[in-house]
Structures are given as structure tokens and as C-alpha cells.
ZASE-906363 format. One line per field, with one value per residue: residue in one letter; residue number from 1; x, y, z of N, C-alpha, C in turn. Coordinates in steps of 0.1 Angstrom, whole numbers, m for minus. Layout:
N
type	c(A;...)
seq	c(NUM;...)
n_X	c(X;...)
n_Y	c(Y;...)
n_Z	c(Z;...)
ca_X	c(X;...)
ca_Y	c(Y;...)
ca_Z	c(Z;...)
c_X	c(X;...)
c_Y	c(Y;...)
c_Z	c(Z;...)
// end
This chain:
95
type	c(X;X;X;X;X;X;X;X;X;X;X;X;X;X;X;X;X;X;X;X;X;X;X;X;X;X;X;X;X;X;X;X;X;X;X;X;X;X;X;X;X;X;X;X;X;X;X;X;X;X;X;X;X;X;X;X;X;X;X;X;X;X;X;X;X;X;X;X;X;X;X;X;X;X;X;X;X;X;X;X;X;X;X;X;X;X;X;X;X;X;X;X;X;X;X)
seq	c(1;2;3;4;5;6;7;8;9;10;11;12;13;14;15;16;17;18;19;20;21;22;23;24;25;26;27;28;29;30;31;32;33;34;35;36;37;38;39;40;41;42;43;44;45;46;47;48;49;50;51;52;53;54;55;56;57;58;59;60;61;62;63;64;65;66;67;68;69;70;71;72;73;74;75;76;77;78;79;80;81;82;83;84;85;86;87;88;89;90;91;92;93;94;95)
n_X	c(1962;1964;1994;2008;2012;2040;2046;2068;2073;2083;2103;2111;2136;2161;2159;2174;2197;2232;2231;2250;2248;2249;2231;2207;2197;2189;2172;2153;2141;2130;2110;2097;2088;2072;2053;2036;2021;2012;2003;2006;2013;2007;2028;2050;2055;2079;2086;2069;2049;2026;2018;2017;1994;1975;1965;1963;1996;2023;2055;2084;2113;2141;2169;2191;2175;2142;2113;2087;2056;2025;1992;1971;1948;1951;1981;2012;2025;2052;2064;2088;2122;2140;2166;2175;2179;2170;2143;2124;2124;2115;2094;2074;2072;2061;2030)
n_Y	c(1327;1299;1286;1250;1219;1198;1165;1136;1107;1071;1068;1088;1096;1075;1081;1107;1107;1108;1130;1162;1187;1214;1208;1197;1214;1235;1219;1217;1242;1250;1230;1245;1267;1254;1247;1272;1272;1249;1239;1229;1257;1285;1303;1284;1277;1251;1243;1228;1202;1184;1146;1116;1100;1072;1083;1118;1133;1149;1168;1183;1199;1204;1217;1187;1173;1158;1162;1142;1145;1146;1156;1164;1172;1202;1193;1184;1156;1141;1123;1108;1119;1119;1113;1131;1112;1088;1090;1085;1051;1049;1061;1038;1023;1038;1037)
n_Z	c(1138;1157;1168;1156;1174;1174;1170;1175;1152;1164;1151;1145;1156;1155;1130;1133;1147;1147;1129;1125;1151;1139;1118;1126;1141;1123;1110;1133;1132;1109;1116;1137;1121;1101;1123;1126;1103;1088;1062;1026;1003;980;985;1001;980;965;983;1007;997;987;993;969;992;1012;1033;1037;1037;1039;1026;1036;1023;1036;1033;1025;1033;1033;1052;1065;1071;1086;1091;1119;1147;1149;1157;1142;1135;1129;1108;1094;1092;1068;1044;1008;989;1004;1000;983;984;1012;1011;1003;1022;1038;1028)
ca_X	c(1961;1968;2004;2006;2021;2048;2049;2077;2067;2094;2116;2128;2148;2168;2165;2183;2206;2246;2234;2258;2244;2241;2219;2198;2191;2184;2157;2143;2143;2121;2098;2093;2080;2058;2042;2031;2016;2015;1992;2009;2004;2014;2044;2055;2065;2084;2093;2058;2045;2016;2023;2002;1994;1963;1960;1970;2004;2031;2071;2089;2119;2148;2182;2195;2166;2128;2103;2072;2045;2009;1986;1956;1939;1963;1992;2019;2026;2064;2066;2099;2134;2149;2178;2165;2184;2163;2131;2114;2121;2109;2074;2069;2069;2047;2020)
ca_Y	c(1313;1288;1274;1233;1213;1188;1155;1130;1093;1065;1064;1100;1094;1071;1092;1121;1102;1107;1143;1171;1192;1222;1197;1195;1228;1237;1213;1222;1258;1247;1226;1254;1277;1249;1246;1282;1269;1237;1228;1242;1269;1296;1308;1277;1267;1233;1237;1222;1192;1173;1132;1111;1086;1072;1090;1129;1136;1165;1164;1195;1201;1214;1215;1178;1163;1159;1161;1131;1142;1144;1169;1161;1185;1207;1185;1177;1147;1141;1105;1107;1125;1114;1119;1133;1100;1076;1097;1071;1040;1050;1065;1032;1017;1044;1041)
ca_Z	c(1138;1166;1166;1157;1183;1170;1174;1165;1152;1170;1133;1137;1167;1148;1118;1133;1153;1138;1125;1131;1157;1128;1106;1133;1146;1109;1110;1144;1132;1096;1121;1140;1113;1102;1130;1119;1087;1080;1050;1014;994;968;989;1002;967;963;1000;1012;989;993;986;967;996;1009;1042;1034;1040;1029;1025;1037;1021;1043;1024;1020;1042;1038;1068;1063;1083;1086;1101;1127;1151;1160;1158;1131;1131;1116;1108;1092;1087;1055;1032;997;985;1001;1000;973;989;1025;1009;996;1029;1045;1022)
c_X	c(1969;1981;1999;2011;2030;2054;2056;2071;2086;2106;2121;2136;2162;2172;2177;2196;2223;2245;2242;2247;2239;2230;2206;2190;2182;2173;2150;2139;2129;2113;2092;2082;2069;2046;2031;2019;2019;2012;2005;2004;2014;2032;2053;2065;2068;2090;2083;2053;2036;2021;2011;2006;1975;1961;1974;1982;2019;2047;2073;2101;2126;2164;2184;2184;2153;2121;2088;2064;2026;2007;1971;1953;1948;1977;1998;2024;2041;2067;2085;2108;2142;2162;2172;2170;2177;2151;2118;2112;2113;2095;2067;2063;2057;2034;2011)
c_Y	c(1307;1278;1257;1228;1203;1174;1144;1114;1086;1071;1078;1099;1087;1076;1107;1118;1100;1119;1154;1179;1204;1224;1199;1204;1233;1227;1212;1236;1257;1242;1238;1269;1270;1248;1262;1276;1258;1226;1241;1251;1276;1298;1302;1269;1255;1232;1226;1214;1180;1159;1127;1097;1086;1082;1109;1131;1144;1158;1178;1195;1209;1208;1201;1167;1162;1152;1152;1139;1147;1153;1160;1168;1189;1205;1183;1170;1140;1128;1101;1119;1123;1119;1122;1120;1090;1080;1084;1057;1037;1054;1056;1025;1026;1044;1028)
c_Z	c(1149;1161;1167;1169;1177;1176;1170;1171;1159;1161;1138;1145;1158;1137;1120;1143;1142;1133;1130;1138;1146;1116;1112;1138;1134;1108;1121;1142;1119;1107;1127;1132;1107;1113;1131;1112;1082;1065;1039;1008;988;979;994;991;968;980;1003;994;992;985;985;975;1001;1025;1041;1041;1031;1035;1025;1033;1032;1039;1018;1025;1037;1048;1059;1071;1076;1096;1109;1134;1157;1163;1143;1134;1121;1119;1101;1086;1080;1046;1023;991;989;1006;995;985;1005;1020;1008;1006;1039;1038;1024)
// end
């Protein structure tokens, strides 16, 4: 299977802005394996999580953070880099 390519929406900039540099590797390192495999499944477990919105989009778990994004040809799509803390209130506005 053909690697994704990764693409970041404006918001993560800002979202990852202030992270310690080891925060951040650790979630370029998770992106990276997604771009592997990005749709969920059995082995993914509660890592990978599809959301109920109206245009399909999954929440990656990576320790204290979840990854927003959306898949399109070839591309993921990471719309946001969130705390698990304010996970809810940012879905509400992406939806």
C-alpha cells in the first residue's frame, strides 16, 4: 500500500506551538505511522476512532493529545492537535 502524504490544516500550527520539543517528535513519529494506515481497524483499537461528524473524520490518540483529521485521495488531512481535555468542545466547532 501507497504511503499518505500529510497535510496540516492552519489551527495545528498554533496547536503545537509551546509543546516541548519531546511532545512533538512523539507526535510526528504517530503521524508517521499513520500515514501507513490511516482508516481504523481491529488492531488499531481505541488508538484510531472514527467521529460521529457529517463529513468522515477519525481521532488518533497519541498519549495526552488527539490528532483530528480527515482522509482524501492519498492525503491525510490533520485538521487539529488537541489536548484530550478540550477534545469535546473543539469537535463541536468542527462539525
Amino acid at each position: 500500500m501507497k504511503k499518505f502524504k500529510i497535510v496540516y490544516a492552519t489551527p495545528v500550527q498554533k496547536d503545537v506551538k509551546g509543546l516541548e520539543a519531546s511532545r512533538i517528535d512523539h507526535l510526528r513519529k504517530a503521524l508517521q505511522k499513520l500515514a501507513d494506515n490511516p482508516f481504523p481497524n481491529i488492531a488499531a483499537g481505541k488508538i484510531i476512532k472514527k467521529l460521529e461528524m457529517k463529513k468522515p473524520t477519525y481521532r488518533l490518540r497519541v498519549g495526552e493529545y488527539r490528532v483530528i483529521y480527515r482522509i482524501a485521495t492519498q492525503k491525510i488531512i490533520v485538521l487539529r492537535i488537541i489536548h484530550r481535555k478540550e477534545l469535546e468542545g473543539e469537535l463541536k466547532k468542527l462539525s
